[in-house]
N, C-alpha and C positions, 0 to 999 in steps of 0.2 A: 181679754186674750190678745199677746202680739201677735203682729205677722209670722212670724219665726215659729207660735207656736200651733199655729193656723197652719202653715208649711208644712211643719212636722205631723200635725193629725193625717191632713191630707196624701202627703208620702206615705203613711201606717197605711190610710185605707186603701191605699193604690197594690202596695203591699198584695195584703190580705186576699183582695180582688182577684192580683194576677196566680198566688197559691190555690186560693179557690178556682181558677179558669182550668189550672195545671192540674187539679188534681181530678178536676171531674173528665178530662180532656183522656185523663192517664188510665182511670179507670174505666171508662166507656173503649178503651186501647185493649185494653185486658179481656174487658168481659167479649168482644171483639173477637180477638184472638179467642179465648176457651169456645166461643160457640162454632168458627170455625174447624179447632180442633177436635171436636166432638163432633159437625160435621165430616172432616175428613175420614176417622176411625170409623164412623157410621160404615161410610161409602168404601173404605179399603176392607172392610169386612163383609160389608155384602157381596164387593165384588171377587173377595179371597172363596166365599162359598159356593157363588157362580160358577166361579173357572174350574176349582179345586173341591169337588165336596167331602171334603176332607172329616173324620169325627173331631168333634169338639177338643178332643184332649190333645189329639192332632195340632190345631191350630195354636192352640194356646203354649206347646211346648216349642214349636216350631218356632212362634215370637219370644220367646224367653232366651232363644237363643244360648243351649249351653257349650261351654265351654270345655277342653278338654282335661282330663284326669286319669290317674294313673287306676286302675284296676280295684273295684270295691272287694273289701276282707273284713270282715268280722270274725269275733272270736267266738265260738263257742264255750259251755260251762269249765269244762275241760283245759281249755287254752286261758282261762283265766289269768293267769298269770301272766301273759304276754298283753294284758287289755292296760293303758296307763288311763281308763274312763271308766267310771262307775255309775250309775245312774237308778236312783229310788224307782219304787215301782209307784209309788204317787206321781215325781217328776212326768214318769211314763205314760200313767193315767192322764194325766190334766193336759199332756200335750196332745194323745191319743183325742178324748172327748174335746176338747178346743180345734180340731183339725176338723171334725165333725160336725161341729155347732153348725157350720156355714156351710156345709157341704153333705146331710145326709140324704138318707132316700125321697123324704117326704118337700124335701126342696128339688125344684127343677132343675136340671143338670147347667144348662147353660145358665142359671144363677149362681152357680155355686163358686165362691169366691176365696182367696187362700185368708190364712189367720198366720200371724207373726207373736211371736212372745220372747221374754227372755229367760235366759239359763243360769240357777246361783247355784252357788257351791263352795266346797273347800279346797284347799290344794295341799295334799298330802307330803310334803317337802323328802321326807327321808325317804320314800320308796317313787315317786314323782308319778304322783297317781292323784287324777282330778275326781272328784264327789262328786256330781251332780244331786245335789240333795231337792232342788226344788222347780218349777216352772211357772211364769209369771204372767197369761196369756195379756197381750199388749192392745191388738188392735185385728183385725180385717181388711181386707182392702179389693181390688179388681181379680179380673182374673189373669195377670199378668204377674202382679206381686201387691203384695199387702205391706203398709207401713207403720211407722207409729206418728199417727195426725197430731196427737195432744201430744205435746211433751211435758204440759203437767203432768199427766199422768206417769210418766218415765221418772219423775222425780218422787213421784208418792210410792211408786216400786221398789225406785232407788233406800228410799226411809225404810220401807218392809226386810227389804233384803239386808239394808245392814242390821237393823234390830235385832234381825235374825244369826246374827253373826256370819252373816253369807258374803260370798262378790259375786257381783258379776262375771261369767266366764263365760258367757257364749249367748248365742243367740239362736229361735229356733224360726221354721216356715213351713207351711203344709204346701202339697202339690196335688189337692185331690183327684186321684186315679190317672195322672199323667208322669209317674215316678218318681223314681229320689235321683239329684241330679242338681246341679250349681249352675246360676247361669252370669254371662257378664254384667250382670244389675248386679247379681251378688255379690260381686267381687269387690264393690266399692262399698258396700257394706261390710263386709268380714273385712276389709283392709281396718274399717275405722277401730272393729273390737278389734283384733291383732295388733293394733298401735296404742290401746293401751292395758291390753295384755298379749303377751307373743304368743301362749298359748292356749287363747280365746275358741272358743269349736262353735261349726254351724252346722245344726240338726236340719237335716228335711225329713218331713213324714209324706205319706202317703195313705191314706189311713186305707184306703181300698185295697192295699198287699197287706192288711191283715188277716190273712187266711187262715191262724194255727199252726203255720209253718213258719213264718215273719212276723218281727214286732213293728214293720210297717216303715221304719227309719234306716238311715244309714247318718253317720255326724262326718263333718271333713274340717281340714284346715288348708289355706290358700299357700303355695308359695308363690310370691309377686315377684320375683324375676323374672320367672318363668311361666310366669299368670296360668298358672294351673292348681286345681287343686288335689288334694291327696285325701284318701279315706283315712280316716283311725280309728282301730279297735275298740271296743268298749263291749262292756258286763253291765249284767243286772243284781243291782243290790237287794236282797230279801228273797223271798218265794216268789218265781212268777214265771208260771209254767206258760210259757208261747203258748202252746194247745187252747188252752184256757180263755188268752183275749178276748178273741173275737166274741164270748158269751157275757163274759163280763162287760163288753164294751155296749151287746145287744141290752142286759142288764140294767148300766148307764141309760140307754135312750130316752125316756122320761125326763132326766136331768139335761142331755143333752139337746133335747128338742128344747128344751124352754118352757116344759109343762109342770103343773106339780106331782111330786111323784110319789104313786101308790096311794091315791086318794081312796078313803071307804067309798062303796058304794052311795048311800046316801049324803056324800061331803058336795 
């Protein structure tokens, strides 16, 4: 071996060396930072409950920080005709019990965390009226807002939903028992569907205004001029008497807790 090529080992490993220095240097920087930043949230939350004893749902809406909107309107069976959003009583189901999974009774409150999914559908061209035909639940997340962590998974959804002859049109979020209601995190999310469809909807549930009088949601679209959002109308596709939910949704609870459901006795 020449000098030259002695030189060149030696610069490789000098290399290698200073990327390994940099990169444990980088990562001890980070992990760093996250345990500081989970101490501060710690301690601005202890001390928000000190000063403030504020109820939990309190808190957490307060940090979500929403944003202003023009006045919620749905339509009733009746006003159907003025709704351009239709929406399955499955879609409705799956978003209802997926709002739940992570937030029902047998979970402690201050566990209870939101769930994010998405929205597929048709788009009815000559009367300009969107399907909601299906929902895709995505992920869970804090109790501030919920995201989608894997985005493999957004791509195997992405496959289901076209297979299915669907698109993408919106997206949904739960706000367990602190209302329906857009905040500026979400803004920057409903921008991203709105840009690549303009008339992309985002659903919030609440599953705890499922009372037999409400189906527990309201859906909105942003306009970003004026960073506000707007409600819009929407119907239910098939039979699905409001009254009725909240028994059906008691019904689900087996499925929704994560048990198996309707075991014989001896099973």
């Amino acid at each position: 071996m020449d000098i030259d090529e002695k030189n060149n080992l030696i610069k490789e490993a000098i290399k290698q060396k200073i990327k390994e220095k940099i990169k444990k240097e980088l990562l001890e920087e980070i992990y760093t930072e996250l345990q500081l930043e989970e101490e501060l949230r710690e301690e601005l939350t202890s001390e928000l409950l000190e000063t403030q004893p504020l109820e939990h749902s309190e808190i957490v809406k307060a940090r979500l920080e929403p944003i202003p909107m023009e006045p919620v309107i749905t339509y009733a069976k009746n006003d159907k005709a003025e709704a351009k959003i239709a929406l399955t009583v499955k879609a409705i189901l799956k978003i209802a019990s997926h709002s739940l999974k992570y937030a029902h009774s047998k979970i402690r409150r201050e566990e209870w965390v939101e769930v994010i999914g998405l929205l597929a559908g048709k788009f009815d061209n000559a009367n300009g009226v969107l399907h909601v035909e299906d929902a895709y639940p995505m992920g869970h997340g804090t109790a501030v807002y919920a995201e989608i962590k894997d985005y493999k998974n957004y791509v195997r959804a992405f496959k289901d939903i076209k297979k299915n002859s669907l698109f993408i049109c919106g997206w949904y979020h739960s706000h367990p028992s602190y209302g329906c209601f857009m905040s500026k995190e979400d803004l920057g999310t409903q921008a991203r569907y709105q840009k690549l469809w303009d008339k992309a909807i985002a659903l919030v549930i609440d599953p705890y205004q499922i009372d037999g009088t409400s189906l527990g949601f309201e859906i909105y679209r942003a306009n970003f001029k004026s960073k506000k959002w707007f409600s819009v109308p929407f119907d239910v596709k098939g039979n699905l008497d409001v009254r009725m939910l909240p028994e059906i949704l008691e019904f689900m609870n087996p499925i929704i807790e994560g048990k198996p459901a309707y075991l014989e006795y001896d099973e």
